[in-house]
N, C-alpha and C positions, 0 to 999 in steps of 0.2 A: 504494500500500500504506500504510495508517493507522501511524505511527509506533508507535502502543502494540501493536500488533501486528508483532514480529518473525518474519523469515523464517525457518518454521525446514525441517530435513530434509525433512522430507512434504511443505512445502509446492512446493521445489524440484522435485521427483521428480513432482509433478501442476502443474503452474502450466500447463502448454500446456492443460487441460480448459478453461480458460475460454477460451479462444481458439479450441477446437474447438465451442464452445455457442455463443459470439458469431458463427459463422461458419455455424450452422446456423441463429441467428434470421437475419440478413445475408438468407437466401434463402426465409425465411419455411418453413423445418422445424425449428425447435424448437418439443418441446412441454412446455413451462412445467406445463403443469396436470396431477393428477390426479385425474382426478374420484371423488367417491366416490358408485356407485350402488347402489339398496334397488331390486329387483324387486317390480313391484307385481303383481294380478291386470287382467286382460283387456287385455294386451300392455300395459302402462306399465310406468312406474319413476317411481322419485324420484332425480335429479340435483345434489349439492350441495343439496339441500333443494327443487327445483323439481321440481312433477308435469310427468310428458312423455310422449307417448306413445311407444312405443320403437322405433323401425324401425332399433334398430343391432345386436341381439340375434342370435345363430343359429338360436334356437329356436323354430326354424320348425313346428314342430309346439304348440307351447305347452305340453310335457309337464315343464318345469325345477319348474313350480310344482304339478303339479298331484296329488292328494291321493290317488292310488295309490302314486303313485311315493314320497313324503315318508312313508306307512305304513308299506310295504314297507322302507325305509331304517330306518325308527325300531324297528322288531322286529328286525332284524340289530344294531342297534346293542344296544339293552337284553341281546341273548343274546350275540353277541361281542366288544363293545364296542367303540371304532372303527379305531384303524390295524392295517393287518397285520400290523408288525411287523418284518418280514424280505421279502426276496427272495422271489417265488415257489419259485426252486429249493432253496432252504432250509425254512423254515415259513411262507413267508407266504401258500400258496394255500392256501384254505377252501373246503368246500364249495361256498360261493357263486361262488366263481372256478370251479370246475369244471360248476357248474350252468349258468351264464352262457356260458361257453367252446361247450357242449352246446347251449344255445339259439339261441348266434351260427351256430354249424354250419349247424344245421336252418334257420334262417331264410335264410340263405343258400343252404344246397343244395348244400353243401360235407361232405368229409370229418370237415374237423377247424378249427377255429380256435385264436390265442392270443392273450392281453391283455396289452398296454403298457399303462405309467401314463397314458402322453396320445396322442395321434394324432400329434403333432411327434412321441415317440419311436417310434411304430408305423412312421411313415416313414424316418427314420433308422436305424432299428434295422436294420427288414428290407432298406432298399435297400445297406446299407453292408455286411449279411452275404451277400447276394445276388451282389456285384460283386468282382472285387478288381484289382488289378495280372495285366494280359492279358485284360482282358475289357472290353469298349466300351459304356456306358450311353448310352443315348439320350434326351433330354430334353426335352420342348415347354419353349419361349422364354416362355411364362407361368406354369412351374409354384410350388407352393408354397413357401416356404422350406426348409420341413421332407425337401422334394423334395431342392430343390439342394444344400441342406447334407449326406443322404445321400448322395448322388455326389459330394461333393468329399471326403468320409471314405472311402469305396470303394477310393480311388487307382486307382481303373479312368480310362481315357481315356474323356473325357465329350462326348458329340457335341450341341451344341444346336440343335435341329430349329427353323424360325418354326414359330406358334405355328399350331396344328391342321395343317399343313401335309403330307400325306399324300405326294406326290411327291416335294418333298426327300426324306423320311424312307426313302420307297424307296430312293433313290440313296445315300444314309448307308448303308443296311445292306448295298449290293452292293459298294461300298469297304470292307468291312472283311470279306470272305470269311473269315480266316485268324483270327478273337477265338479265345478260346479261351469267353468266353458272351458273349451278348448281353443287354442289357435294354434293353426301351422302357418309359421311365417319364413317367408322364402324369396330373395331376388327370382325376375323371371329371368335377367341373364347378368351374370355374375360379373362387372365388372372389369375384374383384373385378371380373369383367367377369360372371358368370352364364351363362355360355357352357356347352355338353356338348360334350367332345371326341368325335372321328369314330371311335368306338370300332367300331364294326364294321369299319371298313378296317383299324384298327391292328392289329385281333384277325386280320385274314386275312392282313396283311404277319407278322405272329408268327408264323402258322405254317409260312408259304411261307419264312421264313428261318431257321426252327428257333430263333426267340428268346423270350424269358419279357416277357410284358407285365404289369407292374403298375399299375393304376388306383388311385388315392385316390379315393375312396368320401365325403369326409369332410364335403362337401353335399348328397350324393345321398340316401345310407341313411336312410330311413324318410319321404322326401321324392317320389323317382322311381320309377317303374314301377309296375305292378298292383299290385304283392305290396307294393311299399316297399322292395325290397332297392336302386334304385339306378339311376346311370346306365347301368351295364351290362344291366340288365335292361330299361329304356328303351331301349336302343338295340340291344339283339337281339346283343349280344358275348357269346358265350360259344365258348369254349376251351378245350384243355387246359393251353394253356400261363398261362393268366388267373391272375396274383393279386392279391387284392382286398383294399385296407387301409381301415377304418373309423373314424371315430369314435367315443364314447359321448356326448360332451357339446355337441353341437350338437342334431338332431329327437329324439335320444332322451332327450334333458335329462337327463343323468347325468356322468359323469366319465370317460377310459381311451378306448384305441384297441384297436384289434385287426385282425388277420390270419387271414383264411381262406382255405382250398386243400384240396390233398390231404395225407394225413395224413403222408406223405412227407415236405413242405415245412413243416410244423408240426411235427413231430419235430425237423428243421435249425435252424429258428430256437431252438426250447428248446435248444438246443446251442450257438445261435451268435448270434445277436441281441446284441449288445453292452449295449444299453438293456433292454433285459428282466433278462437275467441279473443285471443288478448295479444293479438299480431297486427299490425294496422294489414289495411289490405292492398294486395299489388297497386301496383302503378297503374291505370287506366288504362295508358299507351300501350302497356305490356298485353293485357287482355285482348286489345286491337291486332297487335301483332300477331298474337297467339293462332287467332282466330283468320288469321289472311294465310300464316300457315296448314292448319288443319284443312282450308281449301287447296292451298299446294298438294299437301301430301294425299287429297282422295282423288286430285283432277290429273297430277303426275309421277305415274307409277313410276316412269320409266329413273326417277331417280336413286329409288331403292335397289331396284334392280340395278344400275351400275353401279351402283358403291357394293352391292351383292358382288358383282361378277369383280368388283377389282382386289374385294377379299379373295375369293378363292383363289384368282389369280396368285396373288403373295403368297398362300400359304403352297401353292404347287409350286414355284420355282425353289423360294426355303425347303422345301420337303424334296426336290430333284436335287439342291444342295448339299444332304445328308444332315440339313438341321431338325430338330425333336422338335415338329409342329403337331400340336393338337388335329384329332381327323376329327372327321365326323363337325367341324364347325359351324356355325352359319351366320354368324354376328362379324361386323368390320372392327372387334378388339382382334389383335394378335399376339399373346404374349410372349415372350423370350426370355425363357426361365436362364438367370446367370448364375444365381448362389449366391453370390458375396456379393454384397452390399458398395466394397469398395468398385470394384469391376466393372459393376451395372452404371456405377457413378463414369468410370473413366470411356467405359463407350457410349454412352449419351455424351460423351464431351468432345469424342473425335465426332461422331458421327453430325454434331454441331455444328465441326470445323471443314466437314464435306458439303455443308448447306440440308439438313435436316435436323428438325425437332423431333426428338425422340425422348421421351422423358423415362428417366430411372424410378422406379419404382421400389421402396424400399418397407422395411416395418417399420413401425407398426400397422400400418396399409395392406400390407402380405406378412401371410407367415414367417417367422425365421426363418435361414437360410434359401429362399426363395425370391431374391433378391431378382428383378427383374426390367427388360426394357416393355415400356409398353407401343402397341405400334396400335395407332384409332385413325382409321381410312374414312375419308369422307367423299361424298359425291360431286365435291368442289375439285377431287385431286381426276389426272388425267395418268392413262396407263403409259404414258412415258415414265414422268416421275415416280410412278411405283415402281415400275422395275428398274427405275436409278436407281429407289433404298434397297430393293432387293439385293442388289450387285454388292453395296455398300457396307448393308447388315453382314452379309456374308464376310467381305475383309474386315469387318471389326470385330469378329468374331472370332476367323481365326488366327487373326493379330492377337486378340487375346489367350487364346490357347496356345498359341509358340513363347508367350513372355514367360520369365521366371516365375 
């Protein structure tokens, strides 16, 4: 400690932080930097001032940027100008929130939907109003944060399933005959690995045990199935007991989460959702946008479909290269399992210096030792530039395996 600098109260009361930061680089997870990035058009960005193409983006669709959407926003803005204000259950639902809510329904095929600020609180909200003390939630072993964090607020007894694991999951639900509810809660695609959970089995264990299945929706919507609605619609789940939580600001390139069901189950939550009720409500503009997408994604298929064919693409050239690509995929995640933490840090750093955003992925995000690059293909990228990263991933990879 510099002498001219005395130790004063605060600094007593926080001194362990440096000892908990030094102990996160020690194992190479501190992250020192934040980068500040400028979305560009046709999948790039700008990086601290460096052009890159972007393959670390959600917007799998390419719709963040594109000139419906940024219209439709900007005439909600000029007419109600931009925050809500309040709470939905006070003043802060618009038109726009009710129009949106109306669209979400229909698009899904559903009664009734409701809008959270974000998809973490859409998760949270509903899984935490859904569950409570006497009642047993059920959890795949990879689900989202936003997931687990709602089941540890629940104070329901939390059962954690391995991950896609359907026979456990049987044998969890016939142990606990005597809940007073059950929930099985589960990503419909899993993030960091790009996996579809076994949503048709879940859906039929749900009903054979009289429990409520909720999906997170929150890489699927306007990504999977005919229609766009999603992994469940990809995978032929449908139930009565199904409920379906979404994004807005991944494929639909907007802002806000939401939940759809029966109007039952959306009247409950405007009642009880903890994060909704005491969340002011989206932005206006954002609802508008929202809503000029959901017409992109039902009027033009042909976009999922190329960011479909430029997944497979990658993972066939990776998998002709002798790398360990997941089969059987059908989401634009790609993951690239490295192990170690530092590693996944130093080729995300070349693969920077080649002109690609490829983000390292570390824990607590991913399990230990599963240290990995993630690669997120969007509709925006052109099959030149993927098979540039293809070529590139490959030299970075086994540049990393000839080093010491």
């Amino acid at each position: 400690m510099n002498n001219n600098h005395p130790i004063t109260k605060a600094d007593a009361v926080t001194h362990w932080l440096g000892d908990e930061l030094a102990g996160l680089e020690r194992v190479g997870l501190l992250r020192r930097r934040r980068r500040t990035v400028s979305p560009l058009p046709d999948g790039a960005c700008e990086v601290d001032g460096q052009r890159l193409a972007n393959f670390a983006s959600n917007d799998y669709l390419g719709l963040a940027g594109d000139a419906r959407l940024r219209v439709a926003a900007r005439r909600v803005i000029d007419d109600l100008g931009v925050g809500a204000g309040a709470s939905a259950l006070v003043s802060g639902r618009t038109v726009w929130h009710e129009r949106l809510e109306q669209r979400l329904a229909h698009f899904e095929g559903t009664e009734a939907a409701l809008l959270f600020p974000t998809g973490y609180a859409a998760n949270v909200g509903t899984v935490s109003a859904l569950a409570g003390r006497g009642d047993v939630v059920f959890s795949d072993a990879l689900n989202h944060a936003s997931l687990i964090d709602g089941c540890r607020l629940s104070r329901a007894e939390v059962c954690v399933y391995p991950h896609g694991d359907v026979g456990f999951l049987e044998e969890a639900l016939r142990r606990h005959p005597d809940a007073r509810r059950r929930l099985i809660v589960t990503d419909g695609v899993f993030s960091m690995d790009g996996d579809v959970a076994p949503l048709a089995e879940l859906s039929r264990l749900a009903e054979q045990f009289d429990a409520m299945l909720l999906v997170d929706e929150a890489h699927g919507t306007g990504v999977l199935g005919e229609q766009g609605r999603g992994a469940c619609e990809l995978m032929e789940a449908d139930s009565p007991n199904l409920i379906r939580i979404g994004t807005l600001s991944k494929a639909v390139g907007a802002l806000g989460g939401f939940v759809t069901g029966s109007a039952e189950l959306i009247d409950f939550l405007w009642n009880r959702a903890r994060m909704q009720v005491f969340s002011t409500a989206l932005p206006p503009a954002m609802c508008a946008a929202a809503c000029a997408a959901i017409d992109v994604i039902q009027e033009d298929p042909d976009r999922r479909r190329h960011v479909g064919a430029l997944s497979q693409r990658l993972r066939d050239v990776l998998s002709e290269c002798g790398l360990p690509i997941p089969t059987g995929a059908v989401t634009p995640i790609l993951p690239i399992i490295v192990g170690d933490a530092g590693a996944a840090v130093r080729m995300s750093e070349h693969l920077a210096e080649q002109g690609f955003f490829v983000p390292a992925i570390r824990p607590p995000t991913v399990p230990e030792g599963t240290s990995r690059l993630r690669v997120s293909l969007s509709a925006a990228h052109s099959l030149t530039v993927v098979n540039e990263l293809a070529d590139c991933l490959f030299r970075a990879l086994a540049a990393d395996r000839s080093s010491p």
